[in-house]
C-alpha positions in Angstrom: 16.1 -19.1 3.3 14.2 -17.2 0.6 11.6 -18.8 -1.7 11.1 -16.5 -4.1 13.6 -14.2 -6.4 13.7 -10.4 -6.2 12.2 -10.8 -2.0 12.2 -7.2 -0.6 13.7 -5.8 2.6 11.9 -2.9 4.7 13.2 -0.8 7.4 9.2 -1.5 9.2 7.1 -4.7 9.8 4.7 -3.0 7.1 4.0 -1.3 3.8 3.8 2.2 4.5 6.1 5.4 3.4 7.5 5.3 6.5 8.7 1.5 6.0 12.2 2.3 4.0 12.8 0.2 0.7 16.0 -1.3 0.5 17.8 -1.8 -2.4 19.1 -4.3 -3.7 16.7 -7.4 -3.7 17.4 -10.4 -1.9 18.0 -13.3 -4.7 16.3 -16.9 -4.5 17.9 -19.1 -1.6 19.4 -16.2 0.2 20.0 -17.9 3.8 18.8 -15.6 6.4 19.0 -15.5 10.1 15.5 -14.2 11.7 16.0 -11.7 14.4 12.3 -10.7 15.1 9.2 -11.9 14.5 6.5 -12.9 13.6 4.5 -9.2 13.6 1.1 -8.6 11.3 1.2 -5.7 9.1 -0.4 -4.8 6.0 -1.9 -8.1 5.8 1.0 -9.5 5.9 3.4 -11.9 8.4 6.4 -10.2 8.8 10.4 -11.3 10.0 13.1 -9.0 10.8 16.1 -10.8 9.5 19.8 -10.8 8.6 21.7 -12.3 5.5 23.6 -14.4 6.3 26.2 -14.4 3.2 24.5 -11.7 1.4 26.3 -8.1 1.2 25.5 -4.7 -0.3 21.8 -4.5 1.9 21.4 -0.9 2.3 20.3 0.5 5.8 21.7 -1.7 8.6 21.9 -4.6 6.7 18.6 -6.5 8.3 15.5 -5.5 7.8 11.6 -7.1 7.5 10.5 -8.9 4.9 7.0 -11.2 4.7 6.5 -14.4 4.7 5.8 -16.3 1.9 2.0 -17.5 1.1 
């Protein structure tokens, strides 16, 4: 489940401009389902994960997103 508001979703395990932004955000307390994971990238832990009830993700509709501090 998200933590924070406004968490972002990449295509890559990293920040980079090959790592795709996806649009939109996912909101506080989105429940997620964690396909991947855990991978170290840009000083950052990262999940590759699903909504669960969340629609409109672009891409695929998973992506990565970094764990919280």
């Amino acid at each position: 489940m998200t933590v924070s508001d406004n968490l972002r979703v990449r295509s890559e395990p990293r920040v980079a401009d090959d790592s795709i932004k996806y649009e939109p955000l996912l909101p506080l307390g989105t429940e997620l389902t964690v396909l991947d994971g855990p991978v170290k990238g840009s000083g950052y832990v990262w999940y590759k994960v699903e909504p669960v009830s969340f629609t409109g993700l672009e891409g695929p509709g998973q992506g990565w997103v970094a764990m919280a501090g």
